[in-house]
N, C-alpha and C positions, 0 to 999 in steps of 0.2 A: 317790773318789766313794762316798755310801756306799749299800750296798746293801739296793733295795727289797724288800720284802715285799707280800704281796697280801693284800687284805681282801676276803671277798666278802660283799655284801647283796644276800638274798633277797628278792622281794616276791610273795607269792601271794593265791590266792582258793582256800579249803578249799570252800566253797559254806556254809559251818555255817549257823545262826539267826544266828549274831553278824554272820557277816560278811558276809553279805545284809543284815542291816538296815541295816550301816556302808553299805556298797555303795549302797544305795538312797539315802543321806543323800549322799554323795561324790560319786555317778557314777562313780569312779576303777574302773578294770578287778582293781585288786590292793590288801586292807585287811588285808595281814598284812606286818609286817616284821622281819626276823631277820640274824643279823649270823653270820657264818660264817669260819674260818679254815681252810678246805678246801675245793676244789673237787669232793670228792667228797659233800659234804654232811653227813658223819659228826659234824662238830663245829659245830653251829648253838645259837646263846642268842636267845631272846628272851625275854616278856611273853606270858603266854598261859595256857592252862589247864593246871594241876597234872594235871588227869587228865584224858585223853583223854574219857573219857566223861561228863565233868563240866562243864557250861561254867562254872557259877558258882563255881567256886574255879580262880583266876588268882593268878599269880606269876610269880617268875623259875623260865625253864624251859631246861633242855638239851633242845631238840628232837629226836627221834626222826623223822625225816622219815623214814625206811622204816618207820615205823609207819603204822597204820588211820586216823588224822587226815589223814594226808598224801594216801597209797596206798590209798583207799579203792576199792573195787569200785563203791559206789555213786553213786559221782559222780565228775567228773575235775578235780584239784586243778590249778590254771594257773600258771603261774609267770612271773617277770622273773630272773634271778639276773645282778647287776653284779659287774663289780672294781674295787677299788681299791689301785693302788700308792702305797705309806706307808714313810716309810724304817724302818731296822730298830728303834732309839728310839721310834717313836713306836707300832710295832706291837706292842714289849714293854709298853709303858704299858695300850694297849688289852688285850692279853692279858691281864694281869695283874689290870688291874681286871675283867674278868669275873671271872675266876678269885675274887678275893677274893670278889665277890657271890655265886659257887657255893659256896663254904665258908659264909656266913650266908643260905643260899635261904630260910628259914623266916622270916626276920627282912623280908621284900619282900613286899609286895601288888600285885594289878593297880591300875592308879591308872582304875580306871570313872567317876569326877566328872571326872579330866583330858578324854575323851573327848568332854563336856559342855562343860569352857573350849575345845574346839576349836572346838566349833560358835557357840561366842558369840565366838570371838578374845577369850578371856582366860585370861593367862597361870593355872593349877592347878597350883602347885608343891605336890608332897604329901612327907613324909620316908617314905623307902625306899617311894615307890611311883610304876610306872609304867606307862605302856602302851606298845603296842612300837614303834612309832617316837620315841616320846620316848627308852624307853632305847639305841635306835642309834646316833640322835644325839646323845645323851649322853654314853654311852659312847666313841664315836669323839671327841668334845672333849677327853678324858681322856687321849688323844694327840694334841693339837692339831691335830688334823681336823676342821673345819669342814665337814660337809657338803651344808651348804644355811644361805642366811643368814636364819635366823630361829631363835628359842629352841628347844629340845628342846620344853619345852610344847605348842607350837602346831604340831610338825613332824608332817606327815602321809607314810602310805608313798609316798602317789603326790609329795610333794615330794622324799624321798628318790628316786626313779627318774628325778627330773630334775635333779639332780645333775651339777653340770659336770662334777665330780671322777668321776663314776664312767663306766667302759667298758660295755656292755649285753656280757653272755658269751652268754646263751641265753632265748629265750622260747617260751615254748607250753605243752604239757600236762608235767607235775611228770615223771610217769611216763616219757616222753620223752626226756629231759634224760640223754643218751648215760652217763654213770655209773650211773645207775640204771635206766638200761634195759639195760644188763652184766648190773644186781645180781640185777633180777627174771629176766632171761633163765637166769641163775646159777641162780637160786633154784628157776623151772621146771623144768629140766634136771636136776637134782639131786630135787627130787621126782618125775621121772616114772621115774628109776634103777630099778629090780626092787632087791626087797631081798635079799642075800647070801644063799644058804641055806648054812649051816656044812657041810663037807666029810667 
């Protein structure tokens, strides 16, 4: 038999301007999706902003989820995070085509007109550009994972989250989400240490 590997897709709500207005047009509780080969959340791709502080320059991103995007003070990011078991074949496929898309990141745009064929249900196939659940979906095709039957184009996060294929692992606030609640506990704990005085 051969053996599985696990996929995990993220689905959250950072609170930004983007993702209140998606939200407002959706309804859906979560307008961010990201595709992760870790349960601690250290290895997340999506579609999103180059820079945190920037929302108008999007691309393909390796997310920082312990970054200020995520883990903000100022608001509390929510999350869905699922799994999916994928045999090992098809988990290297996916892996791998990320991977190639991170060696050309400069060469990918956010696909913001796709976002536009969502709301009108028309397919916006753009070259090397995407939004992020188009490229989940896409990317998981690239291992013959279907998940959800409709095109990448038209795939929304909250159709990702209903996903037969996928297990529900944890929901509620990002911060929460017992790995990262170690991390920041970690991280507390270690900033409140006294600092060494030399002997």
């Amino acid at each position: 038999m051969q053996d599985k590997k696990k996929l995990y897709i993220l689905l959250t709500d950072t609170g930004t301007l983007l993702t209140r207005t998606i939200k407002a047009y959706t309804k859906e509780p979560y307008n961010h999706a990201s595709i992760a080969f870790d349960a601690e959340l250290r290895d997340v791709y999506s579609f999103g902003r180059k820079c945190e502080s920037n929302p108008f320059r999007g691309g393909f991103v390796k997310e920082t989820i312990r970054g200020p995007l995520f883990l903000n003070e100022d608001h509390d990011t929510t999350c869905a995070l699922y799994v999916c078991e994928v045999g090992k074949a098809a988990y290297d496929r996916i892996r791998r085509t990320v991977r190639e898309m991170q060696k050309r990141e400069d060469d990918y745009k956010y696909n913001l007109l796709g976002l536009f064929g969502v709301m009108l249900n028309v397919r916006l196939k753009r070259k090397n550009a995407y939004f992020c659940s188009q490229f989940v979906s896409e990317v998981a095709l690239t291992g013959g994972v279907s998940l959800v039957d409709k095109c990448p184009e038209l795939t929304t996060p909250g159709d990702l989250g209903r996903s037969a294929l996928l297990r529900p692992v944890y929901s509620g606030s990002l911060k929460e989400y017992p790995p990262l609640r170690r991390w920041l506990d970690g991280e507390c704990a270690a900033a409140a240490l006294p600092e060494r005085i030399p002997g």
